[in-house]
Wavefront OBJ file of the C-alpha trace (Angstrom):
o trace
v 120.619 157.846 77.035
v 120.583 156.021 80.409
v 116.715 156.590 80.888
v 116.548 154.759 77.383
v 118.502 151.872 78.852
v 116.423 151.729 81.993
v 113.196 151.780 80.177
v 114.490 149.258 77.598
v 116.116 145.972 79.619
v 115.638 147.602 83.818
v 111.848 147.530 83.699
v 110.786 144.485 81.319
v 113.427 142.785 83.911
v 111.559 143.650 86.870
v 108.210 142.605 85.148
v 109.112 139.567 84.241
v 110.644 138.635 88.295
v 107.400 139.830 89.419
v 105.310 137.520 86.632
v 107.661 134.481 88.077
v 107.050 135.279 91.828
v 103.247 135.392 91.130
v 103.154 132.254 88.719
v 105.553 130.142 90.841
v 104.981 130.349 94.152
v 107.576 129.418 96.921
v 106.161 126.213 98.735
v 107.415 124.292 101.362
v 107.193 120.583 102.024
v 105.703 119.078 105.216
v 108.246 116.089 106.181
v 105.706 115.446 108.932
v 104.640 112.248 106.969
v 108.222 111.199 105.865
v 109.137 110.650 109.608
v 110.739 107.377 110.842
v 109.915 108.372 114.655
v 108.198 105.358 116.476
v 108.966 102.933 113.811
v 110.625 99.552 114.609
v 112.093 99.376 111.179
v 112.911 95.908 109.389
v 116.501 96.046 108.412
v 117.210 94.126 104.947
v 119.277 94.379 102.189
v 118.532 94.475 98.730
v 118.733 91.514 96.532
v 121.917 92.173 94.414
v 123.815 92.388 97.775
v 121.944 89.118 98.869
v 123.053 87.894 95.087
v 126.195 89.255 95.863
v 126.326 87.184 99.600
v 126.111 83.657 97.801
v 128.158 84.266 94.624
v 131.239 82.605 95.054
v 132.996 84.220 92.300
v 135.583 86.520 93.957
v 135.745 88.559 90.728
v 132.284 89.617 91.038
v 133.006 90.103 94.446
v 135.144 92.807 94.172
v 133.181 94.719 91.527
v 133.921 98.238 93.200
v 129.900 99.549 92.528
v 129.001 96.539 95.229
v 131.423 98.051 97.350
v 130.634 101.672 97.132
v 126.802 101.331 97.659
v 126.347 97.760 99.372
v 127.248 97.403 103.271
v 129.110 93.591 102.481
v 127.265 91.271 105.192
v 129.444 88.736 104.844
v 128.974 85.649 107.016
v 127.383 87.617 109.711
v 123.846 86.263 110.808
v 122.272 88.936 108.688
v 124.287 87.660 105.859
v 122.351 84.000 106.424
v 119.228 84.802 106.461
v 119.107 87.358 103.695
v 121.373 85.116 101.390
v 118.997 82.499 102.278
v 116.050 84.364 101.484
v 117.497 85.318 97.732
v 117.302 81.544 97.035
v 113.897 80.953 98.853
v 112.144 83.891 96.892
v 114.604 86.795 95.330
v 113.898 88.389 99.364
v 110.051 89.095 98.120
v 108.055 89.163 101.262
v 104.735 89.026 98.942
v 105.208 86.088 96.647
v 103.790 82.674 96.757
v 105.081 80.074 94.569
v 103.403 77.412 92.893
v 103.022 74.701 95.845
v 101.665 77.108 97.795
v 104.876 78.452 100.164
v 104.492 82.129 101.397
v 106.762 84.953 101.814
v 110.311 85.923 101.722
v 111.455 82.576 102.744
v 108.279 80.459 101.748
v 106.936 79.107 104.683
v 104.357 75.941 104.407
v 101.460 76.619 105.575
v 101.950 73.134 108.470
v 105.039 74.658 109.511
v 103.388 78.152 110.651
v 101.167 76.240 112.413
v 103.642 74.836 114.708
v 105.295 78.489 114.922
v 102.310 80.057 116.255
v 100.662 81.546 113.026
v 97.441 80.478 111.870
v 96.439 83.175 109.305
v 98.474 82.619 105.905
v 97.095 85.606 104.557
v 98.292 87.846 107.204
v 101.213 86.430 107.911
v 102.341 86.944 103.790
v 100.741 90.514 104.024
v 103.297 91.311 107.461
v 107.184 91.170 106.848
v 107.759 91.859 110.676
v 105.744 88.724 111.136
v 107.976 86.510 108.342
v 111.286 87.544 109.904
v 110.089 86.599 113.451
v 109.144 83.382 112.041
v 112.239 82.716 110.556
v 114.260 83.330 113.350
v 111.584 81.232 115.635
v 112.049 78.291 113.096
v 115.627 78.653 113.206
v 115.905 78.405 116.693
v 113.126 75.430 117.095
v 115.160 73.538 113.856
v 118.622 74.125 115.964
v 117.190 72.783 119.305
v 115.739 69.588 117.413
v 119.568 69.373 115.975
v 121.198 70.157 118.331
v 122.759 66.469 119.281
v 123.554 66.434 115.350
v 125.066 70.015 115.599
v 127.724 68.516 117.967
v 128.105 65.535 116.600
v 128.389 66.358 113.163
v 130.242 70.248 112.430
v 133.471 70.063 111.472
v 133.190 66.400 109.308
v 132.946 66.263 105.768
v 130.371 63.820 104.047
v 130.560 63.374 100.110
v 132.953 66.523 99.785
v 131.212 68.864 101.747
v 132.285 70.200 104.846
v 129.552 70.397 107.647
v 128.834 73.610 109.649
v 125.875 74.646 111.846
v 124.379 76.876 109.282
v 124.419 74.437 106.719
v 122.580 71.947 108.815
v 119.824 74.650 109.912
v 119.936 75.909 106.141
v 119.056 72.812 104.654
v 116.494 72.196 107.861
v 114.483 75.277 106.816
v 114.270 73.197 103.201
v 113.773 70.411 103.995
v 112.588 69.729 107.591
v 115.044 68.663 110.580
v 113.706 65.175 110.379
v 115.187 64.937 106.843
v 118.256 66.494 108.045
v 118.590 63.765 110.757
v 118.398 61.539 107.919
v 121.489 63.057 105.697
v 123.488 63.521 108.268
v 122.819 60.309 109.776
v 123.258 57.919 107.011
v 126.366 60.230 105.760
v 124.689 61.445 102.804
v 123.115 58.366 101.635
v 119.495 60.101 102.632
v 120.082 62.768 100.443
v 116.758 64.477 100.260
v 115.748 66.586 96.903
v 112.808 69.206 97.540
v 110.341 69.008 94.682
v 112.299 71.577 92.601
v 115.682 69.316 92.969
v 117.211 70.856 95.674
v 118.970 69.088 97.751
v 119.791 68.858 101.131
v 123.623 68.428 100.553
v 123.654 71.446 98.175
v 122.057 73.662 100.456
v 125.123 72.313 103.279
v 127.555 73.259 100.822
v 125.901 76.633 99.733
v 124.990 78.029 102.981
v 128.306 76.978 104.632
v 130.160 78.815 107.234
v 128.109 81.645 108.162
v 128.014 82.709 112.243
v 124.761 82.063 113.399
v 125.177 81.797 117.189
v 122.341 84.783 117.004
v 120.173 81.775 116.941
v 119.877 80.379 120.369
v 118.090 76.722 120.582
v 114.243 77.243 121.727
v 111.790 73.772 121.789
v 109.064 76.209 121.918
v 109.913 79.096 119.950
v 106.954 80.739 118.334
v 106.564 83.419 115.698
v 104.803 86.556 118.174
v 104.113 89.983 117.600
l 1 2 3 4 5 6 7 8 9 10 11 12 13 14 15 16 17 18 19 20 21 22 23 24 25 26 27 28 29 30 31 32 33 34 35 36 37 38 39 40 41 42 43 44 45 46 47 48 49 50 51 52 53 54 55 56 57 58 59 60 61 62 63 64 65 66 67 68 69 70 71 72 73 74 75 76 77 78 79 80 81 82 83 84 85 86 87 88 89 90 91 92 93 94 95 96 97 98 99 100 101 102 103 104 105 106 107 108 109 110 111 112 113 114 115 116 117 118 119 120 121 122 123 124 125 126 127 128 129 130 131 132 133 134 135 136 137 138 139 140 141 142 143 144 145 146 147 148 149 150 151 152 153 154 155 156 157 158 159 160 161 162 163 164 165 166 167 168 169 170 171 172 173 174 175 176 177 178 179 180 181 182 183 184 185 186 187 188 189 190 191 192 193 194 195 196 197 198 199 200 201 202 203 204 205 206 207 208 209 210 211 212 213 214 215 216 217 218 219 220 221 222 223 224
């Protein structure tokens, strides 16, 4: 009786493992390729956290699936620029809009120029090359504002309260010269960009973040 057994269920059993080694093979993968070593890697965040960095509404705020996956950048530096990027292009390094501005924070093509960077195309096909260009511009914008910067932080014009990375928020919209102009004629130079933006709203949007990262350069210039 227990040869019957064997020959009935031990030996198709042993077939059939043998069938599965040969058919399925065990392979390993070669992680060579899937190493980080050497890399300067470009640390960003995605765009519902950047969504998540300008939305004033606390209730969406404390949405526990932000909190679980989503370091919260607050008003850190990293914070600015990546909040400020959602608005400039939903933090697409690739994307050019209709007028013609590149990148994740849509760059004119004039304003490279005085950052160093004379090859659009590259510079929209290079994200190291876009963030070291927005930090250059930052830093030029903040040393051609930085009389304003003093003079200005900490007063309110037309409701909104003025802080150094509103002023170099709206300067990457709209120039530092235009800036000069707001903050100058206490809001009665309110420039618009030509999608309505204003000047004031980007003030009172991009309001009260730390961005003492950016250190005042005249010559600052966007280099690999």
């Amino acid at each position: 009786m227990l040869k019957k057994i064997t020959n009935y269920f031990v030996i198709p059993f042993a077939i059939c493992a043998v069938l599965y080694v040969a058919l399925f093979p065990k392979t390993t993968v070669d992680m060579t390729n899937f190493s980080t070593a050497g890399l300067e890697l470009n640390y960003t965040v995605s765009n519902d956290l950047a969504l998540l960095a300008t939305d004033s509404n606390e209730e969406v705020k404390s949405k526990t699936q932000y909190n679980k996956y989503f370091p919260y950048l607050g008003k850190s530096y990293l914070g600015f620029k990546e909040a400020l990027a959602f608005k400039e292009s939903r933090g697409n390094y690739f994307t050019v809009n209709d007028l013609g501005y590149l990148g994740k924070y849509q760059f004119g093509e004039e304003t490279l120029k005085l950052l160093g960077v004379y090859n659009p195309e590259y510079f929209l096909y290079t994200p190291e090359l876009q963030e070291k260009a927005f930090l250059a511009n930052s830093e030029r914008n903040k040393w051609i504002l930085r009389k304003d910067i003093s003079r200005f932080v900490g007063k309110e014009i037309h409701g909104v309260m003025i802080t150094e990375s509103g002023i170099l928020a709206a300067a990457h919209l709209a120039g530092p010269g235009s800036v000069k102009k707001f903050l100058r004629s206490y809001g009665s130079d309110n420039f618009s960009d030509a999608y309505g933006t204003s000047i004031s709203s980007y003030m009172k949007r991009f309001s009260g973040y730390d961005t003492s990262f950016i250190k005042p350069n005249k010559w600052a210039k966007a280099n690999l």
